[in-house]
C-alpha positions in Angstrom: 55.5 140.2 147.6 56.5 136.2 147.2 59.7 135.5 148.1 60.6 134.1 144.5 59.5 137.4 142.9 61.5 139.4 145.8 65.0 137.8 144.6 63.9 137.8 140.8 63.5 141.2 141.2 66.2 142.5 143.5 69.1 140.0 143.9 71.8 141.6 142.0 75.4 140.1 140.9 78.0 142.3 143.3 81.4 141.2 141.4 83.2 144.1 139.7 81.3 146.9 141.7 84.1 148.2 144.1 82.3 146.0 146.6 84.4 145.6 149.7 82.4 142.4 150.9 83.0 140.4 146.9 85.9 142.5 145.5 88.0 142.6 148.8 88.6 138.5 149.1 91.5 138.5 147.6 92.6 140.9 150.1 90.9 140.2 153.0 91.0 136.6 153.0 93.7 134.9 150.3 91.1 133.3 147.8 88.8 135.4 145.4 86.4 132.3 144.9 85.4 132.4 148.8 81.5 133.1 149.0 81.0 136.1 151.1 78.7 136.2 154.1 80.9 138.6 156.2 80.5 142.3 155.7 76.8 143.7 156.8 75.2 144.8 153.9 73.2 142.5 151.7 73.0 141.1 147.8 69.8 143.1 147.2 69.3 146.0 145.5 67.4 149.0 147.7 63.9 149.5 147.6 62.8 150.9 144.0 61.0 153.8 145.6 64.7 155.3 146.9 66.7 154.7 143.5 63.8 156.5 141.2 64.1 159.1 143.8 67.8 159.3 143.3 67.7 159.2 139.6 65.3 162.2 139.8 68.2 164.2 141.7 71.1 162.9 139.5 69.1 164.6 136.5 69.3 167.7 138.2 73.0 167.4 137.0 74.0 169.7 140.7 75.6 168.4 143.8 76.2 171.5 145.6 75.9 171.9 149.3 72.3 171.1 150.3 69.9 171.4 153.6 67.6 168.5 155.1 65.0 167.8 152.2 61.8 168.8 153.8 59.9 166.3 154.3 62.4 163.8 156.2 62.2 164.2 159.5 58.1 163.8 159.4 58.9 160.8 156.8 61.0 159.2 159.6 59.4 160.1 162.7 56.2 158.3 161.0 58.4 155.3 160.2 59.6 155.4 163.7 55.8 155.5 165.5 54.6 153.2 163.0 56.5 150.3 163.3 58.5 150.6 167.2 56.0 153.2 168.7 58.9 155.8 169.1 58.3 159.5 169.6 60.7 162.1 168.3 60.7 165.3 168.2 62.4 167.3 165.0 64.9 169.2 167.3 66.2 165.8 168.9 67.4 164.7 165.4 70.9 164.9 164.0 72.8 163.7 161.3 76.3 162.1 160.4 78.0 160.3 158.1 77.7 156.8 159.9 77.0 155.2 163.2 80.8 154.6 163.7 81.5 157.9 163.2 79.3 158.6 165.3 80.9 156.4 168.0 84.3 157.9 167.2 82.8 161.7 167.8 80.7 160.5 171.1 83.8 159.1 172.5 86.0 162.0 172.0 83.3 164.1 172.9 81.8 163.0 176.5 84.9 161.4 177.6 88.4 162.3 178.3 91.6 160.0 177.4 92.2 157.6 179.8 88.8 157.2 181.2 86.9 154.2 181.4 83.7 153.0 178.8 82.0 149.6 179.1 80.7 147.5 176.2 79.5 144.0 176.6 81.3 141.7 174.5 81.4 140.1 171.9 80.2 142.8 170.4 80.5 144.9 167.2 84.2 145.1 166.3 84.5 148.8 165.9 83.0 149.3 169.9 86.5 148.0 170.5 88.3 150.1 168.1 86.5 153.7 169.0 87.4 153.7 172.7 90.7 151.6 172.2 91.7 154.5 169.4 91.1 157.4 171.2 92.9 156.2 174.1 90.0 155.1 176.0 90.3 152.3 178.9 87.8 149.7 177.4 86.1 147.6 180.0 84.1 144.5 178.8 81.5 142.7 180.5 80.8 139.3 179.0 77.3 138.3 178.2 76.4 134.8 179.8 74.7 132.4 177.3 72.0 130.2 177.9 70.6 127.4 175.4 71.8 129.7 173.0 70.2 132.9 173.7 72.6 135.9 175.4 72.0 137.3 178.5 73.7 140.8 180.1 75.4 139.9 183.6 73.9 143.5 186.0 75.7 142.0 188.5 78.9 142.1 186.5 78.2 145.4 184.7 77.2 147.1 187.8 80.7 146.3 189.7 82.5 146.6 186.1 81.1 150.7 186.4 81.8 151.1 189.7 85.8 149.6 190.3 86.5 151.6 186.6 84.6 154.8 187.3 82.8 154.2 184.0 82.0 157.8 182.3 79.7 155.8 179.2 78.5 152.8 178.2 77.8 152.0 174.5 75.2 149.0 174.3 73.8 147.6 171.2 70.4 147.1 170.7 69.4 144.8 168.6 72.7 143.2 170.0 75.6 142.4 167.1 76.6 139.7 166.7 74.8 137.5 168.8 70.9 138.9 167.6 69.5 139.4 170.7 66.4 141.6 170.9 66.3 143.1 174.4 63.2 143.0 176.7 62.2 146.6 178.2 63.0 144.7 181.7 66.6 144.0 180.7 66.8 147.9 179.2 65.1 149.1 182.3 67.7 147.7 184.5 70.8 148.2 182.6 70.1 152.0 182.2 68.8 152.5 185.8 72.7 151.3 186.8 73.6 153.3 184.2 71.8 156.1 185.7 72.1 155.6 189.4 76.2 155.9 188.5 75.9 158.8 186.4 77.2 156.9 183.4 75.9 158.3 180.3 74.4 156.1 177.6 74.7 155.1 173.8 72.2 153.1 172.1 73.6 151.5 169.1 70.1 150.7 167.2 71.2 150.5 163.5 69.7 146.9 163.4 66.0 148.4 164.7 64.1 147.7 161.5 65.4 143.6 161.6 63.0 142.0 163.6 63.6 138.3 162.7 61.5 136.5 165.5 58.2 137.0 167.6 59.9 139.4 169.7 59.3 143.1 169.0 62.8 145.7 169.1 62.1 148.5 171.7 64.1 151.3 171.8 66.1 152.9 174.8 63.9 155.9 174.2 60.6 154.1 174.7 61.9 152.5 178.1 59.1 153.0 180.9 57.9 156.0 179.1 60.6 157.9 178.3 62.1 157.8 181.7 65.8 157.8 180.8 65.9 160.6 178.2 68.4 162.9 179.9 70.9 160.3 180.1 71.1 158.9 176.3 72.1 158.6 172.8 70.4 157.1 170.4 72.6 156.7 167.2 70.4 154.6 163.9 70.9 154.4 159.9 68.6 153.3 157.3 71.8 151.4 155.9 70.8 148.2 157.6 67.0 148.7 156.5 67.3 149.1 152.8 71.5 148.6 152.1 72.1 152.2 151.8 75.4 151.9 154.0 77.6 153.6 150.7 75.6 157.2 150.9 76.7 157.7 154.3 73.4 159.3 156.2 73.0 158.1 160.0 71.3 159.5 162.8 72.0 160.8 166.0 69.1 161.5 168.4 69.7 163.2 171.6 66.4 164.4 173.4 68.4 166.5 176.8 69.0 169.6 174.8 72.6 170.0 176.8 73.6 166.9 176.0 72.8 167.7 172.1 74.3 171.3 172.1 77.9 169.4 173.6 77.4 166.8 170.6 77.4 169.9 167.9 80.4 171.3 169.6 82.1 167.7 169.6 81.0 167.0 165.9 82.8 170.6 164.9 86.0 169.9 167.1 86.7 165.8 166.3 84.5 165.5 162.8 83.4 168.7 161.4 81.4 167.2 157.7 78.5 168.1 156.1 75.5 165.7 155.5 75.0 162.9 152.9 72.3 164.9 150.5 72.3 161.7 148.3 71.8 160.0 151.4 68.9 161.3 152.5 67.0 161.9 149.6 67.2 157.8 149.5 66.5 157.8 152.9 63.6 159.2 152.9 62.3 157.6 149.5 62.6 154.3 151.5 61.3 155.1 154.6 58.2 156.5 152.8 57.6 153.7 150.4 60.1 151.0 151.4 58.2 149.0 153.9 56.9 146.2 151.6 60.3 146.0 150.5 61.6 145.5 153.8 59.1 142.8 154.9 60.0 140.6 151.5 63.9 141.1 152.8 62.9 140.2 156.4 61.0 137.0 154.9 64.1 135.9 152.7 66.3 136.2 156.2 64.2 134.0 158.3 63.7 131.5 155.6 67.5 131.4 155.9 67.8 131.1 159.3 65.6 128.3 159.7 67.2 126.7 157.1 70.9 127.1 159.2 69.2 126.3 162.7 67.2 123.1 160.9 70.0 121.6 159.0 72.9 122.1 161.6 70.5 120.5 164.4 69.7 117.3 162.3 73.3 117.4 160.5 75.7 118.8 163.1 74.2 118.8 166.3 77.8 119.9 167.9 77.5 123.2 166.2 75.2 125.7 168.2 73.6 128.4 166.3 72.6 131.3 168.3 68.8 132.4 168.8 68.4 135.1 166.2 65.8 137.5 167.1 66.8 140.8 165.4 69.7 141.7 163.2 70.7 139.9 160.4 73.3 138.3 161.5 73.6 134.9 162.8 76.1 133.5 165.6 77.6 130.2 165.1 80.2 127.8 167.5 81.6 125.7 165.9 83.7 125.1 169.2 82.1 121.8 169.7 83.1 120.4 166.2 86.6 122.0 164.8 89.8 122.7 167.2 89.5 126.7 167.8 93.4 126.9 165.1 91.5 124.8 162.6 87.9 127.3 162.1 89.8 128.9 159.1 91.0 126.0 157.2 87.5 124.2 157.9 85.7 127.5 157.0 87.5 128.8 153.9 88.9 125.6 152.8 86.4 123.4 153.2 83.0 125.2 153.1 84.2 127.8 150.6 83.1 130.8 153.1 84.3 134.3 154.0 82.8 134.9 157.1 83.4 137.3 160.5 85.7 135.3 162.7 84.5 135.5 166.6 87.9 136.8 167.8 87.2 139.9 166.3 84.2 140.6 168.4 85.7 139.6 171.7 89.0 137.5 172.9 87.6 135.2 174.4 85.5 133.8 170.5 88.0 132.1 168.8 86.1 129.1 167.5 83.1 131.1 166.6 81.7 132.9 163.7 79.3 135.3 162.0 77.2 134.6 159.4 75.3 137.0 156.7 71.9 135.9 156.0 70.7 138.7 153.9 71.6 137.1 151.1 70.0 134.7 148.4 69.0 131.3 149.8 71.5 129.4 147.5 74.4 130.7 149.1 73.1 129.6 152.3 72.2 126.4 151.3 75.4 125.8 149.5 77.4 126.6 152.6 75.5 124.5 154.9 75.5 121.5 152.4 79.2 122.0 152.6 79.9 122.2 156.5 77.6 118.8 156.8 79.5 117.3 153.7 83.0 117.6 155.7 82.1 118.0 159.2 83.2 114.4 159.7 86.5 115.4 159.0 86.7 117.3 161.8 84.5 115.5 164.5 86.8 115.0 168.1 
């Protein structure tokens, strides 16, 4: 599918939909006439396949309590071997509301208060908020950039796991916000620490399906076939695929069978809810029939990207955008440009932007933002237009 037929066909208008990331400005950030590029979901309706099958339950007029729908798990393991080479088995597969509350449950569950879990910042704001919640010591090891691509410090992490007595790490993979895709040598080696220090493992891999560069996602399960399976949890969501984040259907994948029977009793004690039925009749509509749909999205995404990485280089070389190879989500500094206290006046009142400020993925960000490129190429173009228009305003 063309690009310009994609966003004829799916770019819809958000205003006036209970949309947190258009709705919520106001709110959120003082001025309802900000463009929004912050919240993760995207300005595109889901793949076609997934609403007819929805309108074919609605019609059913019943939304009682419900089981799996049959066919999903072989719909999604063939989604899984198809495009990442995965193999899972049925039993391994469980489900939840959302990958945070999964995070919330996994926390509660395989650690005890006060202990000690590692992320590697910046990184996803609710990592911070599901150990610091639950009374959790968070430990952060800061990834060390390098001409703009992310790198994860063993030498740090290692030490960080031993002087805390780390009980579980929760990594991200594609890596939010900064979109790095991880090579199986840097998974190899963070999970053999992991392993060699008994420290159990969570793979955040919502972001799977958003391959934006030449590098191909590999999962934590796939590492050096299938070595560290008795050690990890996988956690994923087709709500970053196809914008399904509102009907609340995520995954949980736990091959070690002991490991999976302490999640169930976890899941009952800290957040007993039934599944998303809605959710995963969608779910599976998309994963079945979704995939051109997908590549169109993934298309529209690195069209924007280039267009941010292009114009900012030839425009503003003091702003360094971030090498995006999954996610869509793009890291940008503007640390070289605008006085860390003066980002929000540049970015709201100047470029006319609601964006993810870097403080909120790590304390050490201030000066740095997120950007939404799942979005139609206008907005994109507008707000880069805008930070060249007054970026001499704020050059040092």
């Amino acid at each position: 599918m063309e690009q310009e037929e994609f966003i004829s066909k799916y770019a819809v208008d958000r205003h006036n939909t209970s949309s947190l990331k258009w709705d919520a400005l106001e709110e959120r950030f003082g001025n309802a006439d900000l463009t929004p590029m912050w919240v993760a979901d995207m300005e595109f309706k889901e793949p076609k396949a997934a609403t007819e099958a929805l309108k074919k339950r609605v019609e059913n007029n019943v939304y009682g309590y419900s089981v799996v729908p049959e066919g999903y798990f072989k719909t999604y393991q063939a989604w899984q071997k198809k495009r990442h080479n995965i193999r899972l088995e049925s039993e391994w597969l469980l489900f939840d509301n959302g990958v945070v509350s999964s995070l919330y449950t996994l926390v509660n569950t395989f650690t005890q208060p006060n202990d000690a879990v590692l992320i590697l910042t910046p990184v996803y704001y609710p990592f911070h908020d599901a150990i610091k919640d639950n009374g959790r010591r968070l430990i952060a090891s800061q990834l060390v950039e390098e001409d703009g691509q992310f790198n994860m410090d063993f030498a740090d992490i290692e030490r960080k796991i031993v002087e805390n007595d780390v009980k579980l790490f929760i990594q991200c993979s594609p890596h939010n916000p900064v979109g790095r895709i991880w090579t199986e040598k840097e998974l190899a080696t963070v999970l053999e620490i992991c392993r060699k220090h008994h420290v159990l493992v969570v793979s955040d891999e919502i972001h799977q399906d958003i391959e934006i560069g030449k590098r191909k996602f590999i999962s934590a399960l796939s590492v050096e076939d299938e070595k560290f399976h008795n050690d990890l949890i996988v956690v994923t969501s087709p709500s970053k695929t196809f914008n399904m984040a509102g009907l609340l259907n995520s995954h949980v994948i736990i091959p070690n069978e002991k490991i999976r029977e302490q999640f169930k009793i976890g899941k009952n004690r800290f957040n007993h809810t039934d599944e998303s039925i809605l959710g995963q009749i969608a779910a599976e509509a998309a994963y079945r029939d979704g995939e051109e749909w997908l590549e169109a999205v993934l298309e529209v995404i690195r069209t924007n990207y280039q267009y941010v990485k292009n114009q900012l280089a030839a425009n503003v070389p003091e702003i360094k955008v971030a090498d995006l190879q999954g996610t869509y989500l793009l890291w940008v500094d503007l640390r070289g440009l605008v006085a860390p206290e003066q980002v929000r006046q540049f970015v709201q009142d100047k470029v006319g932007i609601a964006v993810d400020y870097g403080e909120w993925f790590g304390e050490d960000k201030l000066g740095c933002i997120r950007l939404n490129l799942a979005t139609e190429p206008q907005f994109i173009e507008n707000a880069v237009q805008n930070i060249v228009k007054f970026a001499g305003q704020y050059r040092k």
